[in-house]
C-alpha positions in Angstrom: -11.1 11.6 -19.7 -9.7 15.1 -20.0 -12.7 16.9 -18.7 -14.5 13.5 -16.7 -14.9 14.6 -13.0 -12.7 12.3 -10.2 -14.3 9.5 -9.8 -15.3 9.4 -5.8 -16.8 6.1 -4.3 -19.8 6.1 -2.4 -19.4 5.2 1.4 -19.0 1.6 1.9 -17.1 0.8 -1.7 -15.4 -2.4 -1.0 -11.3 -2.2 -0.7 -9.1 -4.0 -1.9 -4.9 -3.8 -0.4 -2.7 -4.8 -3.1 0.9 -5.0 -0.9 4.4 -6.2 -1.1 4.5 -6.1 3.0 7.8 -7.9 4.6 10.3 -5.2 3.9 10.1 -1.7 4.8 7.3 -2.0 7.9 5.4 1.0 6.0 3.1 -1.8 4.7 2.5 -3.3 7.7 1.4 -0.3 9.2 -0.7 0.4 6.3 -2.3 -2.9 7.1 -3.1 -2.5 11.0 -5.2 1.0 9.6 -6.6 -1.1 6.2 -8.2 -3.9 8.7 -10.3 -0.9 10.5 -12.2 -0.7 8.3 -15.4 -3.0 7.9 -15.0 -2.6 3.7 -11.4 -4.3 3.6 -12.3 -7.6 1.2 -9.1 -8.2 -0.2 -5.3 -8.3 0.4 -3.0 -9.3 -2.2 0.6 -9.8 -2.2 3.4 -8.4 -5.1 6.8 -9.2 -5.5 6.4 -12.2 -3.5 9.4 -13.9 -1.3 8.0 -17.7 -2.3 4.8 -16.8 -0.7 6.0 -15.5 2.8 4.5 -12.1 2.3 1.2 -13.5 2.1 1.9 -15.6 5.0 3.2 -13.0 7.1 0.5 -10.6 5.8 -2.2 -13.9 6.9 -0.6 -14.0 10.4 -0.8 -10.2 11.0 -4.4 -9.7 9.6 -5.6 -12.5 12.2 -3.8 -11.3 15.1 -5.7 -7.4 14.2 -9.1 -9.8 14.3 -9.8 -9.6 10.6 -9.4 -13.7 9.7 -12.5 -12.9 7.2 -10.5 -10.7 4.9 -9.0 -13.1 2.1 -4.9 -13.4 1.7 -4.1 -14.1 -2.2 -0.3 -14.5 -3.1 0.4 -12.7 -6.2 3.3 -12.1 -8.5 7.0 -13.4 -7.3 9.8 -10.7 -9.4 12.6 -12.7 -8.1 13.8 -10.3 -6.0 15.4 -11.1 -2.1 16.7 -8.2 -0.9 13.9 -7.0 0.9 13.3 -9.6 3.4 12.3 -8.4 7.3 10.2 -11.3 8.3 12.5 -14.2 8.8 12.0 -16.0 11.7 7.9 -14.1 12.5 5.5 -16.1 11.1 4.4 -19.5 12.8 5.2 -22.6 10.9 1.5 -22.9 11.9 0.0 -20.2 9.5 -0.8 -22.2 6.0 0.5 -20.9 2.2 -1.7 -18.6 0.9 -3.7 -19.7 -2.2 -2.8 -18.0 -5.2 -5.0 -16.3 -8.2 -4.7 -12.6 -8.5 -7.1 -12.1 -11.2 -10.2 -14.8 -9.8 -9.7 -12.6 -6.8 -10.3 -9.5 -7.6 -13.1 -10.5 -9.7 -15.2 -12.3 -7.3 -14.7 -8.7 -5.2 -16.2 -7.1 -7.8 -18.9 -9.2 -8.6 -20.6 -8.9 -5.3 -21.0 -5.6 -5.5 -22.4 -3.2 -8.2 -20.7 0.2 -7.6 -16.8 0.8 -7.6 -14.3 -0.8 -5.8 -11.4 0.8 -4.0 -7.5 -0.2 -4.8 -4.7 0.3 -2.8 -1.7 0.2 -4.2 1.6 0.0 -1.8 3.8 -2.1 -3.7 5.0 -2.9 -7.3 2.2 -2.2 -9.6 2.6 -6.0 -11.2 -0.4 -7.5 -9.6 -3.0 -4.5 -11.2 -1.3 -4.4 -14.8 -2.3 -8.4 -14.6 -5.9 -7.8 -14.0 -6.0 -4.8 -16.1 -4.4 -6.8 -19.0 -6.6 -10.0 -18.4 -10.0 -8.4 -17.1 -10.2 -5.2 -18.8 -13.9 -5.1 -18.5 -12.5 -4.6 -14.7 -11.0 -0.9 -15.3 -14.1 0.6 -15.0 -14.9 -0.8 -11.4 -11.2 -0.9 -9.9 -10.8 3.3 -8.5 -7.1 2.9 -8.1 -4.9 4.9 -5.8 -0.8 4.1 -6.2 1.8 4.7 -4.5 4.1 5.6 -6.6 5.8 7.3 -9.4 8.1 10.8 -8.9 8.4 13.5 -10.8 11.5 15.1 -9.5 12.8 11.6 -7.5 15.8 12.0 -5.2 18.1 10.1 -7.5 17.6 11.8 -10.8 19.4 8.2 -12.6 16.8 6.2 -11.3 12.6 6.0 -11.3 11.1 5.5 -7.8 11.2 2.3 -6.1 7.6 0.6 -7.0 7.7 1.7 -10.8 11.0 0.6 -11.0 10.5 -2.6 -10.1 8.1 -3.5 -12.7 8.4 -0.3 -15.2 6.0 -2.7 -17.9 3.0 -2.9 -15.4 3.5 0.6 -14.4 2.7 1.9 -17.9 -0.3 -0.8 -18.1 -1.6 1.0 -15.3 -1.3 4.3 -16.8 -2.8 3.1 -19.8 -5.7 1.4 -18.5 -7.0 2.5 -15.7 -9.4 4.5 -15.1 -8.3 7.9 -13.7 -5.5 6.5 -11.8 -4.4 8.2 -8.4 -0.7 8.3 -7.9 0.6 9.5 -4.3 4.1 10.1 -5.4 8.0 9.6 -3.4 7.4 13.8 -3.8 5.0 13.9 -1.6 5.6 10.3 1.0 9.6 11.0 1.3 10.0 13.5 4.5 10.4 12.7 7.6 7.9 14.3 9.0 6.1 11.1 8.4 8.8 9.0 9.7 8.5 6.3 12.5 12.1 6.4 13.8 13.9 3.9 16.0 13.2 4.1 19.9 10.6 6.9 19.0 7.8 6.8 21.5 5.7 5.2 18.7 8.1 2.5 18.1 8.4 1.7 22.3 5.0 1.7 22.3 4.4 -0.7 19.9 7.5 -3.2 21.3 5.5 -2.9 24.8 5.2 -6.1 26.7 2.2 -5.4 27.4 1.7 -4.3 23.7 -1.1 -6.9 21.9 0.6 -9.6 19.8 -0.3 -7.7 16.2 1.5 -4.6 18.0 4.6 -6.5 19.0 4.6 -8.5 15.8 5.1 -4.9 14.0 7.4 -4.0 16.1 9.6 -6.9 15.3 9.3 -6.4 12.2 10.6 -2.5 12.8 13.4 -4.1 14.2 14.7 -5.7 11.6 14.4 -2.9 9.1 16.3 -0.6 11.4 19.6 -3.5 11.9 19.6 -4.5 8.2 18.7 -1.3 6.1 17.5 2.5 7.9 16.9 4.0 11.4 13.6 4.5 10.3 10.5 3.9 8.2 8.8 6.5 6.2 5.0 5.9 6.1 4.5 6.4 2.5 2.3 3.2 2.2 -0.4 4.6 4.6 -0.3 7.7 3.3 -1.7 6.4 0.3 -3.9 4.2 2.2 -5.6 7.6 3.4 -6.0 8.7 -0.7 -7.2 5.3 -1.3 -10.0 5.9 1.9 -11.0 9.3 0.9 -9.5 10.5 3.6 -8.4 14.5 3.3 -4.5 14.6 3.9 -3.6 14.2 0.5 -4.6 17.3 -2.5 -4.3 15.7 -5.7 -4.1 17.6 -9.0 -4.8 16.5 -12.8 -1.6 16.1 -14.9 -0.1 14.5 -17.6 2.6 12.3 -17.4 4.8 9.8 -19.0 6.9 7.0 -17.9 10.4 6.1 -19.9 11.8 2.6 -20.5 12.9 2.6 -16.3 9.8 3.8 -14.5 11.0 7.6 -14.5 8.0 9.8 -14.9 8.0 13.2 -16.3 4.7 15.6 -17.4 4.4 15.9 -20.8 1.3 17.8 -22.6 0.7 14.4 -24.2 1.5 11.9 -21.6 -1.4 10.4 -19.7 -4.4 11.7 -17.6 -3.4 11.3 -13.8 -4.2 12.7 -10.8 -1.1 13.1 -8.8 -0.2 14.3 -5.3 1.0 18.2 -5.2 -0.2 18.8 -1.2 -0.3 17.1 2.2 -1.4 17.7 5.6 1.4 15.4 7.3 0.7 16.5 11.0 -3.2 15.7 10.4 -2.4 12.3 8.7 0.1 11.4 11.5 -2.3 12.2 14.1 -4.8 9.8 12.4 -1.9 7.3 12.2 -1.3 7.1 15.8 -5.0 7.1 16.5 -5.1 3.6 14.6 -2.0 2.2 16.0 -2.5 3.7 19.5 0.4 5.3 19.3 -0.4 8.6 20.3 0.9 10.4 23.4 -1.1 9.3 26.4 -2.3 6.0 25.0 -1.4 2.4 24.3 -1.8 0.3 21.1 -5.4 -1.7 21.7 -6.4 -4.4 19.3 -8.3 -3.6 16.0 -11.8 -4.1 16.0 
């Protein structure tokens, strides 16, 4: 793998959103940009809250028009404490069928090239597919968000490998050329939508679409119960995962330790990793999908 080029998708690869979206609003963002585009054939929840992820993330997809794009619960870690969605989601949107692995497979089987894999959450859901399917290594090109190598608090490993440090070292292990767009390159705030920003009010419009207000909500309730603000790390990597050129990634080798903490190491793993990013560029792309941007109001997705 040492000397294989990246691997680059052609146009039109199939994508699949692999999300653990009902806590910080970063992944619902993520989502609004992910159902853009035509090739989204796949969301997938992680670190499931009894299946109300995949219902929220149901609810939001179909009010952004994209009821085509499938909605699989995946792997429920126990944990509660990230919970933003209480009370959003109509009693009327169904439980999410479940099936990770079937999922991802069927993706793959109707098409013959490479399929895309985004990453925003707990890496539990991939290290499955990669453990059960790993004929499927060679077709998934994976983009995570995740890992560190010099994380804020040196006593702990960033948030998505720490949840699940296990599937975090399957995926380093066995996929193929994984892409990590690491806490050292998502955590500024100059990718931060902050409370009663002008993104945020325009989002919380009356006059906002549903999927906008439904977002904004959601905002709300991150910014009473945990921070004044939420960094877009997810759709950051959403833009590595699209090809998209706000994130330079170098080769590197890494390892992880018994809690998720990464560190290089000249016999770790073959990664590409995050070293540069062109946060004004991304955020101007950002905007542009949530119409957000000065002068303009959020329209539906389509």
């Amino acid at each position: 793998m040492s000397g294989e080029p990246m691997l680059t998708p052609r146009a039109g690869s199939p994508l699949i959103v692999d999300t653990d979206a009902g806590g910080d609003p970063d992944d619902a963002v993520a989502l609004v940009l992910a159902a853009a585009e035509p090739t989204l054939a796949l969301v997938t929840t992680v670190d499931e809250l009894g299946g109300r992820r995949a219902k929220f993330v149901r609810h939001l997809l179909d009010l952004v028009g994209r009821p085509d794009v499938p909605v699989v619960a995946g792997a429920d870690l126990g944990g509660t404490r990230m919970d933003c969605i209480d009370g959003l989601v109509p009693d009327s949107v169904a439980a999410q069928p479940v099936g990770v692995v079937d999922a991802v497979a069927a993706v793959c089987a109707r098409t013959e090239g490479l399929v895309r894999w985004a990453g925003l959450g707990p890496v539990t859901n991939l290290a499955e597919v990669l453990t059960t399917r790993p004929d499927l290594a060679e077709r998934l090109v994976v983009t995570q968000m995740g890992g560190a190598l010099n994380y804020r608090d040196p006593e702990r490993a960033e948030h998505n490998f720490r949840v699940d440090p296990a599937a975090a070292e399957v995926l380093l292990r066995a996929a193929r050329q994984p892409r990590l767009v690491m806490s050292d390159t998502t955590f500024t705030p100059e990718i931060e939508i902050v409370e009663d920003s002008e993104q945020h009010r325009r989002l919380a419009d009356p006059s906002a679409p549903e999927w906008a207000r439904l977002v904004a909500a959601h905002m709300d309730r991150w910014f009473d119960r945990f921070h004044p603000g939420t960094i877009q790390h997810d759709a950051l990597a959403l833009s590595a995962a699209l090809q998209l050129p706000y994130v330079g990634l170098r080769r590197e080798r890494v390892v992880l330790d018994a809690i998720g903490r990464m560190t290089a190491a000249p016999g770790g793993h073959h990664v590409w990793i995050s070293a540069t990013a062109d946060y004004r560029a991304f955020m101007a792309w950002l905007g542009k999908g949530l119409g957000t941007s000065s002068g303009s109001a959020p329209n539906p997705v389509s």
